[in-house]
Gaussian input, Z-matrix of N, CA and C with variables (Angstrom, degrees):
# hf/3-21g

backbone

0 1
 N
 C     1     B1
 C     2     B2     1     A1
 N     3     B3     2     A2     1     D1
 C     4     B4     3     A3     2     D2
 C     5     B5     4     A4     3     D3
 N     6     B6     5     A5     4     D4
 C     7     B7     6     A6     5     D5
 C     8     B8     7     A7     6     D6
 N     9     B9     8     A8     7     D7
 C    10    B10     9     A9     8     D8
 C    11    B11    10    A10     9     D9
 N    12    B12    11    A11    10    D10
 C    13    B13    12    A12    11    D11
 C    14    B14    13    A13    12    D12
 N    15    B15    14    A14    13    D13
 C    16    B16    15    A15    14    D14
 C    17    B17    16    A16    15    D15
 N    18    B18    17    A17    16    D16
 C    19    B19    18    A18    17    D17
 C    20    B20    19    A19    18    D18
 N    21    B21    20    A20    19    D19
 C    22    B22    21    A21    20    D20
 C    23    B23    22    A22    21    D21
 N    24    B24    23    A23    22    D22
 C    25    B25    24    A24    23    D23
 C    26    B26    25    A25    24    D24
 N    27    B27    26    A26    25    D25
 C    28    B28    27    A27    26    D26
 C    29    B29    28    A28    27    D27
 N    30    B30    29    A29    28    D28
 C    31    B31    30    A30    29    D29
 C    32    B32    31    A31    30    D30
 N    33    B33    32    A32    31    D31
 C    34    B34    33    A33    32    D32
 C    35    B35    34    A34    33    D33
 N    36    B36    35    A35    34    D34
 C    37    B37    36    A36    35    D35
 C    38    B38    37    A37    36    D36
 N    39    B39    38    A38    37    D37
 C    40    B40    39    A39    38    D38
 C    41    B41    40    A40    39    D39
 N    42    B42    41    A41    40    D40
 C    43    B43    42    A42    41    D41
 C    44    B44    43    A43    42    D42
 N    45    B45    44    A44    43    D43
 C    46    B46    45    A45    44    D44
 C    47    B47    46    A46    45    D45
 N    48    B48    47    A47    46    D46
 C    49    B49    48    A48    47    D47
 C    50    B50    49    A49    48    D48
 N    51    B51    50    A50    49    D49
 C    52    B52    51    A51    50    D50
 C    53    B53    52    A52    51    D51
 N    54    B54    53    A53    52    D52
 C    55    B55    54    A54    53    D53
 C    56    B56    55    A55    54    D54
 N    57    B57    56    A56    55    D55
 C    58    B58    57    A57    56    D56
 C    59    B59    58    A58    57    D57
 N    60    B60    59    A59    58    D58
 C    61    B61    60    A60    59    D59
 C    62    B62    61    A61    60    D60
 N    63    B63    62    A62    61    D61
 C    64    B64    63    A63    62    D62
 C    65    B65    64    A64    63    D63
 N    66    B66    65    A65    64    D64
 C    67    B67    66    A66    65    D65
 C    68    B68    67    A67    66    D66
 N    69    B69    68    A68    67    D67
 C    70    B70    69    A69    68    D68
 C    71    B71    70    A70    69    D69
 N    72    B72    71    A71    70    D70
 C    73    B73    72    A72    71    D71
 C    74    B74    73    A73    72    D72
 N    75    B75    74    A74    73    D73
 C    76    B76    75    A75    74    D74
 C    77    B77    76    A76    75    D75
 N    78    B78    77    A77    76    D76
 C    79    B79    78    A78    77    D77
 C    80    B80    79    A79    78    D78
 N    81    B81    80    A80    79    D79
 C    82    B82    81    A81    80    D80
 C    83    B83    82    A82    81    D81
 N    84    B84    83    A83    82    D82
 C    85    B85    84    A84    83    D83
 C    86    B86    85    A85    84    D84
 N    87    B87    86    A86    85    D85
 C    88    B88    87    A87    86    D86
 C    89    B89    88    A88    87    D87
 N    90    B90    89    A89    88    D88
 C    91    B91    90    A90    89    D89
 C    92    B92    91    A91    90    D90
 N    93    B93    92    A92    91    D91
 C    94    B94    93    A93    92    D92
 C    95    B95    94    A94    93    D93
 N    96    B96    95    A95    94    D94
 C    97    B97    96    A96    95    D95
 C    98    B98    97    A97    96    D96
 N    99    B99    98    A98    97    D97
 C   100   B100    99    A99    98    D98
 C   101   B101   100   A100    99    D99
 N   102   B102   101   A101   100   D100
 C   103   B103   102   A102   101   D101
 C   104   B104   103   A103   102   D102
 N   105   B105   104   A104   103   D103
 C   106   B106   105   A105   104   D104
 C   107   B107   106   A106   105   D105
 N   108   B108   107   A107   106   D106
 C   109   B109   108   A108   107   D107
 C   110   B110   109   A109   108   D108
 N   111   B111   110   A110   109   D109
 C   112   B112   111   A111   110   D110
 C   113   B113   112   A112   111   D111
 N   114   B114   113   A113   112   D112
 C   115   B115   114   A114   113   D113
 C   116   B116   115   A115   114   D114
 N   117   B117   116   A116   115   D115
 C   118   B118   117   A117   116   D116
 C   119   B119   118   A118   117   D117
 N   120   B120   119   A119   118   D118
 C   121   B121   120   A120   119   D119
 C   122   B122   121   A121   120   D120
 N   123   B123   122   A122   121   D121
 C   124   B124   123   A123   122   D122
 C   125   B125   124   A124   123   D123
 N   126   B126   125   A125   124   D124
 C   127   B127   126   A126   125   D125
 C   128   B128   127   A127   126   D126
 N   129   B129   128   A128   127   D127
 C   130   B130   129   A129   128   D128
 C   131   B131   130   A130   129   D129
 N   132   B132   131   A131   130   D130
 C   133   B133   132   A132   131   D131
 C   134   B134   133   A133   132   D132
 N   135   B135   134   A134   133   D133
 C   136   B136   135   A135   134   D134
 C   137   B137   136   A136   135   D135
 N   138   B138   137   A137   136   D136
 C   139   B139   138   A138   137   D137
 C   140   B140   139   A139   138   D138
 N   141   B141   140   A140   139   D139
 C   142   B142   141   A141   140   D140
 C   143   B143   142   A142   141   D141
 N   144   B144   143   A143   142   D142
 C   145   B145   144   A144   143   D143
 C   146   B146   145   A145   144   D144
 N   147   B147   146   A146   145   D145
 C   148   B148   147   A147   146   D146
 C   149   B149   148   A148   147   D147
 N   150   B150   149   A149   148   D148
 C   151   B151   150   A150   149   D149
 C   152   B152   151   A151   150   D150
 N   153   B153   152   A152   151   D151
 C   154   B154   153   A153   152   D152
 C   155   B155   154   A154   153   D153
 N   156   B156   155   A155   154   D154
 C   157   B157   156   A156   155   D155
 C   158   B158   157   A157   156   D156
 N   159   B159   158   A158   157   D157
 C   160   B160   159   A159   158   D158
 C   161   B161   160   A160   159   D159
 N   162   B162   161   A161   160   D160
 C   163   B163   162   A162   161   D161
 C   164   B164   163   A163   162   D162
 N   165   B165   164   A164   163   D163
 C   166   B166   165   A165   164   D164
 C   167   B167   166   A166   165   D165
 N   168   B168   167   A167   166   D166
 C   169   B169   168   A168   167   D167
 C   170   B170   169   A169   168   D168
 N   171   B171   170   A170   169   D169
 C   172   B172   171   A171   170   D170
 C   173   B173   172   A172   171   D171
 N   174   B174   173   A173   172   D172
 C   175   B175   174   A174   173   D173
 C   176   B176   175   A175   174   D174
 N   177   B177   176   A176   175   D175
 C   178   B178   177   A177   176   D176
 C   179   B179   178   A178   177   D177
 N   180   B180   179   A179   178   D178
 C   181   B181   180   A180   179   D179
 C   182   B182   181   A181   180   D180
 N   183   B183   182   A182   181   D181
 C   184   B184   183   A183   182   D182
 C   185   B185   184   A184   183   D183
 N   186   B186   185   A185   184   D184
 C   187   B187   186   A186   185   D185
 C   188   B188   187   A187   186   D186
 N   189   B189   188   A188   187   D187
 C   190   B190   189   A189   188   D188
 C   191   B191   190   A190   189   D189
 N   192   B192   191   A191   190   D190
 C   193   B193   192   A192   191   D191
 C   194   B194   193   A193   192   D192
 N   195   B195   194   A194   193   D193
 C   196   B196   195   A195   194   D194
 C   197   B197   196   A196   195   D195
 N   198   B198   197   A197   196   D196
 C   199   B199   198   A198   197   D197
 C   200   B200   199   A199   198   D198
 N   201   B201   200   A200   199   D199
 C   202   B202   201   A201   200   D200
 C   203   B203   202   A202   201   D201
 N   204   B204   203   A203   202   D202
 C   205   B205   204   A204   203   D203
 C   206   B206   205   A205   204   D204
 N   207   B207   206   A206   205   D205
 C   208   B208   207   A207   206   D206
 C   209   B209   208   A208   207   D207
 N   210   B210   209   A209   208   D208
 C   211   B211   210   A210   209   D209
 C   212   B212   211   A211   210   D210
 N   213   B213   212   A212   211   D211
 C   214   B214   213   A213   212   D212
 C   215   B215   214   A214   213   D213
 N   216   B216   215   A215   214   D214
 C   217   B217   216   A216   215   D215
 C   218   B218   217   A217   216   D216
 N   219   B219   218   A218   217   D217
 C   220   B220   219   A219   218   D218
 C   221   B221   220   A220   219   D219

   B1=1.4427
   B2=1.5199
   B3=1.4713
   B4=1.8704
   B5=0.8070
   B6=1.8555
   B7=1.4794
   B8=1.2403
   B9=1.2696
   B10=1.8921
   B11=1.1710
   B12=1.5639
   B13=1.2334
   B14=2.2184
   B15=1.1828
   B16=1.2633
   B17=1.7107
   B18=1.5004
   B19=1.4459
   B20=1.7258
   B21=1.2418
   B22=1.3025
   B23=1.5551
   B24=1.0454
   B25=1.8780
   B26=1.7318
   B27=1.7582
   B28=1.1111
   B29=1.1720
   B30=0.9915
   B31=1.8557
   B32=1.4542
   B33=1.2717
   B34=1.5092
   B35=2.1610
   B36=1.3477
   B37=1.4102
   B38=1.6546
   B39=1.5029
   B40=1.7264
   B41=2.4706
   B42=0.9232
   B43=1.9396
   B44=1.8253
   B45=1.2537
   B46=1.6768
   B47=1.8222
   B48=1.4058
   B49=1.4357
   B50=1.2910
   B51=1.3003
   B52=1.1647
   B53=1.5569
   B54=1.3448
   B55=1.6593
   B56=1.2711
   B57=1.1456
   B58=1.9547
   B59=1.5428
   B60=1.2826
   B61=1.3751
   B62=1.7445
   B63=1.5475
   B64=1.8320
   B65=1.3203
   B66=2.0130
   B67=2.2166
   B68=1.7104
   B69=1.0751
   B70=1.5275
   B71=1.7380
   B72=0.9685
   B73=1.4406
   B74=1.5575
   B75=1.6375
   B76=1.4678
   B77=1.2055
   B78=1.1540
   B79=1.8251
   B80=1.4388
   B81=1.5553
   B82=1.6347
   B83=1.3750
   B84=0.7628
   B85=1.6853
   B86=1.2655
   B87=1.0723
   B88=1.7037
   B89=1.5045
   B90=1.3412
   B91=1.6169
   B92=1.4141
   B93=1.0054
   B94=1.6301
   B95=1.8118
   B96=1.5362
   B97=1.4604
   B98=1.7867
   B99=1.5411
   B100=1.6264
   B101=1.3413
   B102=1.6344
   B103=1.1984
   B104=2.0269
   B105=1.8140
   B106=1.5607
   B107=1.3914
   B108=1.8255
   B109=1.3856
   B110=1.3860
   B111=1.3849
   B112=1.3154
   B113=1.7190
   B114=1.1589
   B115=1.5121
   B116=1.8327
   B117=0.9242
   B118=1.5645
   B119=1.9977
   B120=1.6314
   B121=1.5151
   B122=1.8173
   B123=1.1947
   B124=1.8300
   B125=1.3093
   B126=1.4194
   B127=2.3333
   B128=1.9977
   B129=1.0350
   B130=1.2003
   B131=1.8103
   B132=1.3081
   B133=1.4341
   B134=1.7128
   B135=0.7973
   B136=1.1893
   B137=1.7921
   B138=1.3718
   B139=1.5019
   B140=1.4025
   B141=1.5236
   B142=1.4125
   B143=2.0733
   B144=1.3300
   B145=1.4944
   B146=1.6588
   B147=1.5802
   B148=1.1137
   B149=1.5942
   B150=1.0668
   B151=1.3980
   B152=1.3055
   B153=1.3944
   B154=1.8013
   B155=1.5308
   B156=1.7932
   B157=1.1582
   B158=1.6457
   B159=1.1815
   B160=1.1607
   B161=1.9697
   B162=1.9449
   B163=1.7482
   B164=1.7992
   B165=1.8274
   B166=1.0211
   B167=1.5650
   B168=1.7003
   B169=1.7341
   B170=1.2792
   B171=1.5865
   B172=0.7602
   B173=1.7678
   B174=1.1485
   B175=2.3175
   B176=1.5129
   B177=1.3779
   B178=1.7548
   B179=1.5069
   B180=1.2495
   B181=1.4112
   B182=1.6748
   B183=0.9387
   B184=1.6822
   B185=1.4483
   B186=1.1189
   B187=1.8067
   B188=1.7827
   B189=1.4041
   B190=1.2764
   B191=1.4232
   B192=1.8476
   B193=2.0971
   B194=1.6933
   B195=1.4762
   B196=1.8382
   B197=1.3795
   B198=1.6983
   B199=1.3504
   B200=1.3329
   B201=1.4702
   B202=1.1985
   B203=1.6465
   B204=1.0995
   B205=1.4991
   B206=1.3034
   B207=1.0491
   B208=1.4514
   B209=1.7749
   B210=1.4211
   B211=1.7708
   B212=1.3265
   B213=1.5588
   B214=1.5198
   B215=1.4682
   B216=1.5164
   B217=1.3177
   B218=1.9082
   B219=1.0537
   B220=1.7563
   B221=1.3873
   A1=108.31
   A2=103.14
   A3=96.21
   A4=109.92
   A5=126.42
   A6=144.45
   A7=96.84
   A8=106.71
   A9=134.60
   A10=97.43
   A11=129.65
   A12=155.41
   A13=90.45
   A14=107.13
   A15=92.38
   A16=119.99
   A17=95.66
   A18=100.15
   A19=119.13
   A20=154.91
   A21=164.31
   A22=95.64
   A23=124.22
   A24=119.20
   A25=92.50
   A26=128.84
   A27=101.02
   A28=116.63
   A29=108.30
   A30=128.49
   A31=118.02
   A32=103.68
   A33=111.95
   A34=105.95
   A35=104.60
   A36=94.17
   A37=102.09
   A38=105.90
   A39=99.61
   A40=99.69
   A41=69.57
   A42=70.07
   A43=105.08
   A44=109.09
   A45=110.35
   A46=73.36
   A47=128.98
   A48=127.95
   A49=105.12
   A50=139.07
   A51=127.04
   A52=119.06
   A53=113.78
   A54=113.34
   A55=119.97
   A56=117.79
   A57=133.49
   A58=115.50
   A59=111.43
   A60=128.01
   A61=116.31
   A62=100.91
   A63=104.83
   A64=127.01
   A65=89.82
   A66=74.06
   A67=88.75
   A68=87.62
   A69=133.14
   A70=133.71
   A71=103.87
   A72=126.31
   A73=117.81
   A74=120.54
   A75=121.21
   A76=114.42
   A77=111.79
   A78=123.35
   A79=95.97
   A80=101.35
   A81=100.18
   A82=116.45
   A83=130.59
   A84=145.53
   A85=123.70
   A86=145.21
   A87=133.78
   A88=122.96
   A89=125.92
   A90=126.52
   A91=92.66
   A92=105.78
   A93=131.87
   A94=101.38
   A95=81.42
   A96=108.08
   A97=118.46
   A98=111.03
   A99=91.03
   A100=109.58
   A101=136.33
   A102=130.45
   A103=82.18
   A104=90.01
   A105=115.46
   A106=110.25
   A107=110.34
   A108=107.87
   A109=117.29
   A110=132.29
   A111=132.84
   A112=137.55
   A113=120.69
   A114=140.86
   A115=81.23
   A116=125.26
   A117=120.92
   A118=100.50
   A119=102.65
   A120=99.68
   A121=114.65
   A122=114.40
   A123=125.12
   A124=96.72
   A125=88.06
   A126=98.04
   A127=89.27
   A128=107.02
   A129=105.16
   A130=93.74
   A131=100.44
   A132=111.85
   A133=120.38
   A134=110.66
   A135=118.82
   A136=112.74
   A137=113.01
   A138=117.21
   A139=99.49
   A140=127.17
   A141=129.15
   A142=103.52
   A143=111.02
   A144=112.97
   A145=121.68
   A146=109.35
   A147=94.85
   A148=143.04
   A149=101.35
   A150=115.73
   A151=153.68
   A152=82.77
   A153=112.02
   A154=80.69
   A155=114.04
   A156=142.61
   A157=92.16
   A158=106.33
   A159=119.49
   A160=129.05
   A161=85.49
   A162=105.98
   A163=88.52
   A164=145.30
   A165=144.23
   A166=93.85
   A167=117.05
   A168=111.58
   A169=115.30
   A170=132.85
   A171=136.69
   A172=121.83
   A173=88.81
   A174=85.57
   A175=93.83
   A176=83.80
   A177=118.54
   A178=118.32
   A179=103.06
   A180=126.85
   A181=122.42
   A182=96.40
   A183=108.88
   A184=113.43
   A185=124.93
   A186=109.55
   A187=83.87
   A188=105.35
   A189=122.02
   A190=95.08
   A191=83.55
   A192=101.95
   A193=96.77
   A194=87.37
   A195=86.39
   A196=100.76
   A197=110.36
   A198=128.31
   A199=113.55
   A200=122.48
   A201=129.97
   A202=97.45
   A203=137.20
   A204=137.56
   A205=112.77
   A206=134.14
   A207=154.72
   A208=83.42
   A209=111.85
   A210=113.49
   A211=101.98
   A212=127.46
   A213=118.56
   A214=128.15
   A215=108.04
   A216=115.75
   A217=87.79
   A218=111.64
   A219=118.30
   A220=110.26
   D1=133.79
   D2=171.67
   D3=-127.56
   D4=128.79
   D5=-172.39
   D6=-97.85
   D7=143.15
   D8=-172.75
   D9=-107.53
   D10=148.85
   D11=107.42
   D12=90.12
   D13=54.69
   D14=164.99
   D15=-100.43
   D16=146.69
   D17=-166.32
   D18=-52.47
   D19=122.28
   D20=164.65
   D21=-42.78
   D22=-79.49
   D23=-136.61
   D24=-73.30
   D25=-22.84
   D26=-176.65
   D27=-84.91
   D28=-23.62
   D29=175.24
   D30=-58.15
   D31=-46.81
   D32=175.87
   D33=-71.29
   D34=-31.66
   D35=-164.77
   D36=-83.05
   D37=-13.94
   D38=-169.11
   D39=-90.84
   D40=-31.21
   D41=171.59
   D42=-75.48
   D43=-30.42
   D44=-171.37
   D45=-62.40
   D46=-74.11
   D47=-151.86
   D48=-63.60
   D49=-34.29
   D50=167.34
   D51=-57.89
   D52=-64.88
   D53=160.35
   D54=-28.16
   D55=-53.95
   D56=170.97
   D57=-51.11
   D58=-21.88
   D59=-171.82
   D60=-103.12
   D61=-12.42
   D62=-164.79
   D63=134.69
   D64=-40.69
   D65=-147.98
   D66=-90.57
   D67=140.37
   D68=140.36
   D69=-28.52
   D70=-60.39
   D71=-171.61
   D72=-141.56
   D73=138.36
   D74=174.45
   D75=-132.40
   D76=155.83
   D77=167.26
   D78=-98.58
   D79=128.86
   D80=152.87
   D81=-128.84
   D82=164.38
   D83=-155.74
   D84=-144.28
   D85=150.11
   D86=-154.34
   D87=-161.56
   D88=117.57
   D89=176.96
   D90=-110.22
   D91=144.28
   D92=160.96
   D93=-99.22
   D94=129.17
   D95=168.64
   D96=-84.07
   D97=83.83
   D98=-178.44
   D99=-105.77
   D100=43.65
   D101=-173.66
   D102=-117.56
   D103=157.26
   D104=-174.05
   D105=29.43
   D106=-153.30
   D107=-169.69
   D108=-83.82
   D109=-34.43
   D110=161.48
   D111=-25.75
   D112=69.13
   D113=-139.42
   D114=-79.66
   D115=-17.70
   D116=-165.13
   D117=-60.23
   D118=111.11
   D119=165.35
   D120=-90.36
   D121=163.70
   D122=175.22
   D123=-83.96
   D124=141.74
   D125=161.53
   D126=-128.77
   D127=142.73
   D128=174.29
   D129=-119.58
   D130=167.41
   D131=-173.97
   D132=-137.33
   D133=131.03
   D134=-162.26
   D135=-126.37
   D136=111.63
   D137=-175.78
   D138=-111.03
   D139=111.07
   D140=179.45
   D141=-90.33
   D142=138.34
   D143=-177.07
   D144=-41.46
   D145=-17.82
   D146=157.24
   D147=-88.05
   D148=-0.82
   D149=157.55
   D150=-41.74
   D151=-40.97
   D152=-164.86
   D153=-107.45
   D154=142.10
   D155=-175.81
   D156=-85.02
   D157=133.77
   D158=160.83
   D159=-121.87
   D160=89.74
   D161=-152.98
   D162=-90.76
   D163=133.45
   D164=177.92
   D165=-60.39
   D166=-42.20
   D167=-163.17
   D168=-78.94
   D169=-7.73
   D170=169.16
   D171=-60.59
   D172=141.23
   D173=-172.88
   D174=-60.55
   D175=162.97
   D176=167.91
   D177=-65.97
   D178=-45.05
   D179=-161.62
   D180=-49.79
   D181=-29.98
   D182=-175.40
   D183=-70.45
   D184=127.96
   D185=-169.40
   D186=-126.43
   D187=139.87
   D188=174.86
   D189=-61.32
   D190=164.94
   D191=176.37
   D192=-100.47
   D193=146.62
   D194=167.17
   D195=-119.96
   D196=173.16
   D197=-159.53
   D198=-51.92
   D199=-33.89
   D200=-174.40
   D201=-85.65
   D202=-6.99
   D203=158.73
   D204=-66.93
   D205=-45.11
   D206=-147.57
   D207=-91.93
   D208=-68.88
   D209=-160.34
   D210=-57.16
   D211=-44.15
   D212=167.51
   D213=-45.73
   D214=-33.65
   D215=-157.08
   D216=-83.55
   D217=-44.57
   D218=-171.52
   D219=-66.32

């Protein structure tokens, strides 16, 4: 499948927070948008708990994104 025209800066800022957060590894997943002029398709992303490193020295502080984080950000 090939997704068209997805936006850079939100994409880049939600993996910077995921990276910032642990994980490791992602699933992404993808609809193409072919209705009217708006060519922009969705990737949704998906971080399963094994993913994310779980280091004791690492801070507390970082609070994972949830799905409805992700759909705002897209």
């Amino acid at each position: 499948m090939k997704l068209r025209k997805i936006p850079l800066q939100p994409l880049i800022e939600i993996l910077q927070d995921l990276w910032e957060g642990g994980a490791d590894f992602i699933d992404i997943s993808g609809e193409q948008n072919e209705e009217g002029e708006d060519l922009k398709d969705r990737i949704q992303i998906t971080v399963k708990p094994e993913y994310v490193l779980n280091d004791d020295d690492e801070e507390e502080d970082n609070t994972p994104l949830s799905d409805e984080d992700f759909n705002e950000l897209i």
